[in-house]
N, C-alpha and C positions, 0 to 999 in steps of 0.2 A: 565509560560505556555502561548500560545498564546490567546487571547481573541476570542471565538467563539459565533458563534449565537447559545442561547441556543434554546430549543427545549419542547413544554408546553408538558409534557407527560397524558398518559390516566390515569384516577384516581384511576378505578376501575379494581381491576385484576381479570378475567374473571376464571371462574371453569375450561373450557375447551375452547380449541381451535382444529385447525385444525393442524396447524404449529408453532410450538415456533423456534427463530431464537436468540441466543445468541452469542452477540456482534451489538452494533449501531455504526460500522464503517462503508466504503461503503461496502466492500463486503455482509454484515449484511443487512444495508437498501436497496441495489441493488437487491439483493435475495429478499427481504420481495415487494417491487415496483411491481417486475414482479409476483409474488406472487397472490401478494394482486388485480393484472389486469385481474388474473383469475380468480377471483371471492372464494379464500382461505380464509379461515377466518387466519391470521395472525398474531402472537405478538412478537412484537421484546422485548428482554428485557436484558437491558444492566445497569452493576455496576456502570456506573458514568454519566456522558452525552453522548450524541450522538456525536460522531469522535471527543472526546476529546486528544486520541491519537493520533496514527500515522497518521489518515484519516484528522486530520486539520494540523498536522506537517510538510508531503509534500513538497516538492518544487513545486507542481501544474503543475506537467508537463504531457501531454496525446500524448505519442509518440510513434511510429512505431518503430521509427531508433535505431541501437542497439540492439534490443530484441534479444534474446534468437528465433531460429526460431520455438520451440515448442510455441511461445506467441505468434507469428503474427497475426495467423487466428484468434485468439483472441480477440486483440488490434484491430483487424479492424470492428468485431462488434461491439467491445466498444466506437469505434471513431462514428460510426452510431446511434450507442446509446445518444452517448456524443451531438449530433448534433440536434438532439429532446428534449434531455431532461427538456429544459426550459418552451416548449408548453406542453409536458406531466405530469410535477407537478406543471404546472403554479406559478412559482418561480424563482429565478435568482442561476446562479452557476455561472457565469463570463466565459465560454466557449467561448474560441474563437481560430476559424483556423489562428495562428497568422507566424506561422512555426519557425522552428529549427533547427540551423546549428551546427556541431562540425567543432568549426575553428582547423584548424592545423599548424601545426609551422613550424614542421621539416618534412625532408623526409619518417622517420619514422614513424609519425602519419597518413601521409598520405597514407602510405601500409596499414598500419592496418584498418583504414576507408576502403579503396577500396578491402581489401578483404572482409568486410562485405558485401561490397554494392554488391559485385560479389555473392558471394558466398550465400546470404538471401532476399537483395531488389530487384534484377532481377528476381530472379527463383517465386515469390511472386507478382509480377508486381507491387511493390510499386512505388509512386512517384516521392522516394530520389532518389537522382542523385548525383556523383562526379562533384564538380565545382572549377574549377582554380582560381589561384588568384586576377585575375582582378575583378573576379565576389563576390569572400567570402568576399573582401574588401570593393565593391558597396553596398551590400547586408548590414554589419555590420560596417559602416564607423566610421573612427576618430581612428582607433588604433593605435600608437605610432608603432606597432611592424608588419609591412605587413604580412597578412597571406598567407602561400603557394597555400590553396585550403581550401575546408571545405566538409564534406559530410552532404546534405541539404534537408529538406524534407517540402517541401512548403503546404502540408495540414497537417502536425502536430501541436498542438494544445498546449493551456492552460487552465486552470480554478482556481475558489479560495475556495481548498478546505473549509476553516474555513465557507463561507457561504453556498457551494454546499451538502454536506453531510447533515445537518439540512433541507435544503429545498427539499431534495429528501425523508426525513424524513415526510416536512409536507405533502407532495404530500402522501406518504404513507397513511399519517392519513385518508386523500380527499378521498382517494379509499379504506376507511371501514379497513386499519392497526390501528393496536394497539400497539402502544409504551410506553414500562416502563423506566425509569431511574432511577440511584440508587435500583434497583431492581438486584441485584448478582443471577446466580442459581447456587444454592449447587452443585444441581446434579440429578440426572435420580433414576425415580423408572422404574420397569421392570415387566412385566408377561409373563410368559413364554417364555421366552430369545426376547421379545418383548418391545419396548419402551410402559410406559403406563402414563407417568408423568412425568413432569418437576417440581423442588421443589427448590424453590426461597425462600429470606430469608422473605419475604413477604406471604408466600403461594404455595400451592402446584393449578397445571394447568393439567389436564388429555389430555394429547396427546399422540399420537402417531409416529409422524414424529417430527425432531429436526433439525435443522443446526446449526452447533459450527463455526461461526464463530467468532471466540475468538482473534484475531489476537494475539499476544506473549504470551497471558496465553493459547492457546489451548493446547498447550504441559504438563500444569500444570492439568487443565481439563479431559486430557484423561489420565492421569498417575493414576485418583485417580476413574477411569474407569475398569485400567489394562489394556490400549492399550495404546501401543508404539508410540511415534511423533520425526522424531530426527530435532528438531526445537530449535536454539539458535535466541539472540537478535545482535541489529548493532544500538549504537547510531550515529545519524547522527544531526550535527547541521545546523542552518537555523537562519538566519538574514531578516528582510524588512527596507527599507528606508524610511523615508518620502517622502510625492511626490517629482519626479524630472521630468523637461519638458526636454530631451535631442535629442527626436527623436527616439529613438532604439525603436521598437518596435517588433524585430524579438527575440526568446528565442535562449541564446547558449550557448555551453559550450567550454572555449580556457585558455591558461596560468594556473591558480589553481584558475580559476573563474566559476560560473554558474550565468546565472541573468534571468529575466523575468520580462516584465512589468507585473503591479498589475493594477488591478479596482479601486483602490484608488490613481492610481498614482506616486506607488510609484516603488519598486523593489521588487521583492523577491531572496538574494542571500545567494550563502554557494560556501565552495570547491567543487572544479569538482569530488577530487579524496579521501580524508582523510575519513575513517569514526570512529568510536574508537572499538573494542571488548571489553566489559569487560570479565573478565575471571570468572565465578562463578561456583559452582559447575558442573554443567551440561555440561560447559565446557571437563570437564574432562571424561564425562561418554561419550561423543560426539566427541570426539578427532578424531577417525578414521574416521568418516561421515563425517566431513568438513574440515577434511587435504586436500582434492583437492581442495576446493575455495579455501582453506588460501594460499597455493600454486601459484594456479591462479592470485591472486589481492596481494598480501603480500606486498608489496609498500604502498598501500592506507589504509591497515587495523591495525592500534594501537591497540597494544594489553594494557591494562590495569588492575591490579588488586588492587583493593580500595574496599570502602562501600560496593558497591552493590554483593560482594563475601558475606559479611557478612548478608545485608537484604536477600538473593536469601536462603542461609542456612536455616535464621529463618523460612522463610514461610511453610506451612503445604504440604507436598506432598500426602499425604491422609487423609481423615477425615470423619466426618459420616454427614448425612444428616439431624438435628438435631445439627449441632457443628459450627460456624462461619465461613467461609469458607476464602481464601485467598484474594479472589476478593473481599470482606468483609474490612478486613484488609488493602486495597489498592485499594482503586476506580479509579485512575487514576496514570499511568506509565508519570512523571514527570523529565526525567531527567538534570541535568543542562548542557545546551553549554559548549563546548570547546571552550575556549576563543581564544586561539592559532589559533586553526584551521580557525575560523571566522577572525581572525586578517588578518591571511596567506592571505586568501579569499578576503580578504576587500583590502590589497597592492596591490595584483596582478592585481585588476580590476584595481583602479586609475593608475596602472603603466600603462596597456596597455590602459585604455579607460581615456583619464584625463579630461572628460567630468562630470566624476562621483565625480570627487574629492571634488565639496560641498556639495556632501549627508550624510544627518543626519541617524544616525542609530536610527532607531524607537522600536523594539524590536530584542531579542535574545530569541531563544530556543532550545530547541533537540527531537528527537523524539526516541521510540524504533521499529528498523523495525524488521518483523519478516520474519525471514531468515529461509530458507530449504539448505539441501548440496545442493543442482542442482540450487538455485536462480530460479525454479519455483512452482510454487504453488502447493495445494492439493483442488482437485474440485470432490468430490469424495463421493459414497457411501460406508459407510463400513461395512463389511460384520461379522465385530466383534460383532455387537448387531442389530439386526433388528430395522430399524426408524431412525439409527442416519448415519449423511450427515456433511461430512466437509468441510470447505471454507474458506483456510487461509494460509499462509508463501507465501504470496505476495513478500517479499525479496525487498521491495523498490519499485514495478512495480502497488501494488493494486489501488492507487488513478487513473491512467489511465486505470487498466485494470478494474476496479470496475464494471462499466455496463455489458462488458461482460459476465462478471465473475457469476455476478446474474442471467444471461439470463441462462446460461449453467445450472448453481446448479438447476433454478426453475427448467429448463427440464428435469434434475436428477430426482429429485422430485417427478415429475407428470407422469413422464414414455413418456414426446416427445420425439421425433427426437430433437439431437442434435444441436443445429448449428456448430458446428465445433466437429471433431476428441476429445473425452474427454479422449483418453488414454494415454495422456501427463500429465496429471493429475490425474492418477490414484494413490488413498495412495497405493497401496500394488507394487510400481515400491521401493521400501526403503527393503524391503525381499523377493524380487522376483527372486535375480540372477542379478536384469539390473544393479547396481551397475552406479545409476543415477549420472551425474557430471554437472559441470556446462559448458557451452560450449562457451562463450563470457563473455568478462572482462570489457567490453564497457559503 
């Protein structure tokens, strides 16, 4: 797994709070920040470390381009957010407006780009722009393979996750948050069809309000609730270099490559398109809900059935509040890279950029993303049990959408005004009739 900045948590777990927030990913410590700036008494309390998953996993990328257009309005508070955040928890994320291009090859890829750009970055008045060849080649020099055009968005961003997440954590602490690690909740007590308690394997917390942001266990979470999540996983792999001085300093994605410079100098790369599905039970009960993605992307998605069929079985799908819980069992979702896939990744760069060809690979890893059929999130109050508030099936997009994402749930929460339209995000779009899909493959 990658090496992250750990995170010193509070020692003492408190009788009562205001708000318990489970899950220390960003969406978790984004929610708890804004939070905790109201002046909420808050407590994050997460089974392993802080964005020991998917939230340091990442490719670090914080982009507009591509999105789904129910994300935009989103992604743009978030890039707002993204642009303070270092003076606000006086701490470092490595943010920077470095921008991002999808280079394109063939004719083909360049319809597909410009109908995004027509059809989501105009009507939006984003940045990105279609730009020809002379210019994607000026922009990203040294390709062996001249590009046709690229769709380019010059205030799209990066950061690192492995140290942003922990520092948004300290920043939490700064402003009177309270973070537990290695601290799992079992599960919810209740009065009167009311939240009245959070019950950790540590101790029980009298609250009232809750947010599961659980990222890939909330489905597991709310099963043993008896509310419905139709939430599967996507391992995705991720490679960094040791430093290289090359010049590239723009993020892109072209050939079966993606890269990005790092704060350390070096790279952060994986395939543009591969990711693996394992197939495990839930698979099976989910079949009709994400036959439209599998559909949609079926090129880039391996399906696989090994181990993780058999650990996903043994884990508990309900249990009593008094019993070990799964998150117990499994503090941290570790799964191993696909070596293949990173191999792919690793030739297609040096073929096309032979700049790259004396970089050392410094680590390998994978993450588990957690995916919704539609590839957008749930940001939502639900109406199943009074108190409890979800924030999670990011589908690969939470590490940039992360600040947004918290600003919205706190306003959940507290009963503000929105910043944006939150009925993109409502859970009950999964039985409502809307028969949510996913709308770009991008």
């Amino acid at each position: 797994m990658p090496v992250i900045d750990l995170v010193t948590p509070d020692s003492t777990l408190p009788q009562r709070a205001s708000v318990c927030i489970i899950g220390g990913g960003v969406a978790g410590i984004s929610t708890a920040l804004e939070l905790a700036e109201r002046g909420l008494d808050v407590v994050v309390l997460e089974k392993g470390q802080i964005a020991a998953e998917q939230s340091s996993r990442n490719w670090g990328w914080c982009r507009q381009m591509g999105r789904d257009p129910r994300e935009i309005p989103l992604v743009r508070v978030a890039l707002d957010a993204w642009d303070g955040m270092n003076a606000r928890i006086g701490g470092e994320t490595g943010f920077t407006r470095c921008g991002i291009l999808y280079l394109c090859e063939t004719a083909q890829e360049l319809a597909t780009r410009t109908k995004w750009f027509e059809e989501n970055a105009k009507p939006f008045g984003l940045s990105t722009r279609m730009i020809g060849a002379a210019e994607a080649n000026a922009l990203q020099p040294g390709s062996t393979k001249p590009w046709k055009g690229a769709l380019y968005t010059p205030d799209d961003a990066r950061a690192e996750p492995f140290i942003a997440v922990p520092a948004m954590a300290r920043g939490v602490q700064k402003k009177g948050g309270r973070i537990f690690t290695n601290c799992a909740v079992r599960g919810l007590e209740t009065s009167g069809g009311h939240i009245s308690a959070v019950v950790t394997e540590r101790g029980t917390i009298a609250c009232d309000t809750v947010v599961l942001a659980g990222g890939a266990w909330s489905r597991r979470f709310l099963h043993n609730l008896g509310i419905p999540l139709p939430q599967l996983t996507v391992v995705n792999s991720v490679m960094r270099t040791a430093p290289l001085d090359i010049g590239l300093t723009r993020t892109c994605s072209g050939g079966h490559f993606t890269f990005r410079k790092r704060m350390d100098g070096g790279f952060t790369v994986s395939h543009n398109h591969f990711s693996v599905a394992d197939i495990v039970p839930d698979s099976f009960r989910l079949f009709r809900e994400f036959l439209p993605a599998l559909l949609l992307d079926w090129k880039g998605l391996r399906l696989r059935l090994g181990k993780r069929f058999l650990d996903e079985a043994r884990l508990k799908r309900t249990w009593a509040l008094d019993e070990v819980s799964p998150f117990e069992q499994v503090r941290i979702l570790d799964p191993e890279p696909v070596q293949d896939i990173l191999d792919g990744a690793a030739k297609s760069l040096t073929d096309y950029y032979p700049a790259f060809k004396p970089m050392q690979i410094a680590e390998r890893w994978a993450g588990c993303i957690d995916a919704m059929p539609d590839a957008v999130p749930v940001i939502a109050r639900l109406d199943q049990l009074s108190g409890l508030h979800l924030c999670t099936g990011f589908s690969g997009h939470g590490f940039g959408l992360g600040p947004g994402a918290g600003k919205l749930m706190a306003e959940i929460v507290t009963g503000e005004k929105p910043c944006v339209d939150p009925a993109p995000f409502r859970y009950t779009r999964f039985f409502d009739g809307s028969n949510p899909r996913p709308t770009t493959g991008l």
